[in-house]
N, C-alpha and C positions, 0 to 999 in steps of 0.2 A: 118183247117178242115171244111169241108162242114156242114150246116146248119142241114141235115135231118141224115146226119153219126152221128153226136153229138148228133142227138134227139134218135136217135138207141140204140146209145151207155147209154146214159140215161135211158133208157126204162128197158134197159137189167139189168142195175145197182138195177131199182125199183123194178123189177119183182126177179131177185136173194135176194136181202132183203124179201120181202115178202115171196120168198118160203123157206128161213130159220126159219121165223118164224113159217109157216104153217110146217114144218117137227120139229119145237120143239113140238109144241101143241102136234102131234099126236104124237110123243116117251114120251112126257109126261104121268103122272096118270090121268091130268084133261079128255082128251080123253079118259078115262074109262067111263065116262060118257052120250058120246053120244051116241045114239039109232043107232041101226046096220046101219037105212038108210044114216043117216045122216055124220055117220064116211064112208060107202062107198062112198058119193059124194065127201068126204073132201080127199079122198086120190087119188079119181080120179082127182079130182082139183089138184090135186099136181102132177100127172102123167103128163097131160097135161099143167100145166105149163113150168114142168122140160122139155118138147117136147118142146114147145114154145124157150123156153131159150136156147134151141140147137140149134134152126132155127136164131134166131138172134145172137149167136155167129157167127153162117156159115156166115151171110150176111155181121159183121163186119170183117172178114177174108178177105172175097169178097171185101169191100170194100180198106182194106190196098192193097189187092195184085194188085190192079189199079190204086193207089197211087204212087206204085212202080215203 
């Protein structure tokens, strides 16, 4: 497997760990906590993560089906 397919593929791995944690905080109580603004950026964080994380599923798709 190519150098930057495996750095992709890596990325995707780090960035899904992170947005499970960011989606426990906020179904949490501790997230009761934050001030309106700050729970709106956290969850837009998390919208566009979870975009992100679609975009590089597509690419390593893209990538096996050229493999092929």
């Amino acid at each position: 497997m190519s150098g930057f397919i495996s750095r992709v593929i890596e990325e995707k791995k780090e960035l899904d760990l992170k947005l499970e944690k960011l989606n426990a905080f906020l179904e949490s109580s501790a997230s009761d906590e934050l001030c309106k603004g700050d729970e709106y950026l956290l969850r837009r964080q998390r919208q566009v993560m979870t975009e992100y994380s679609c975009v590089l599923s597509t690419r390593i798709e893209r990538f096996w089906g050229t493999l092929l």
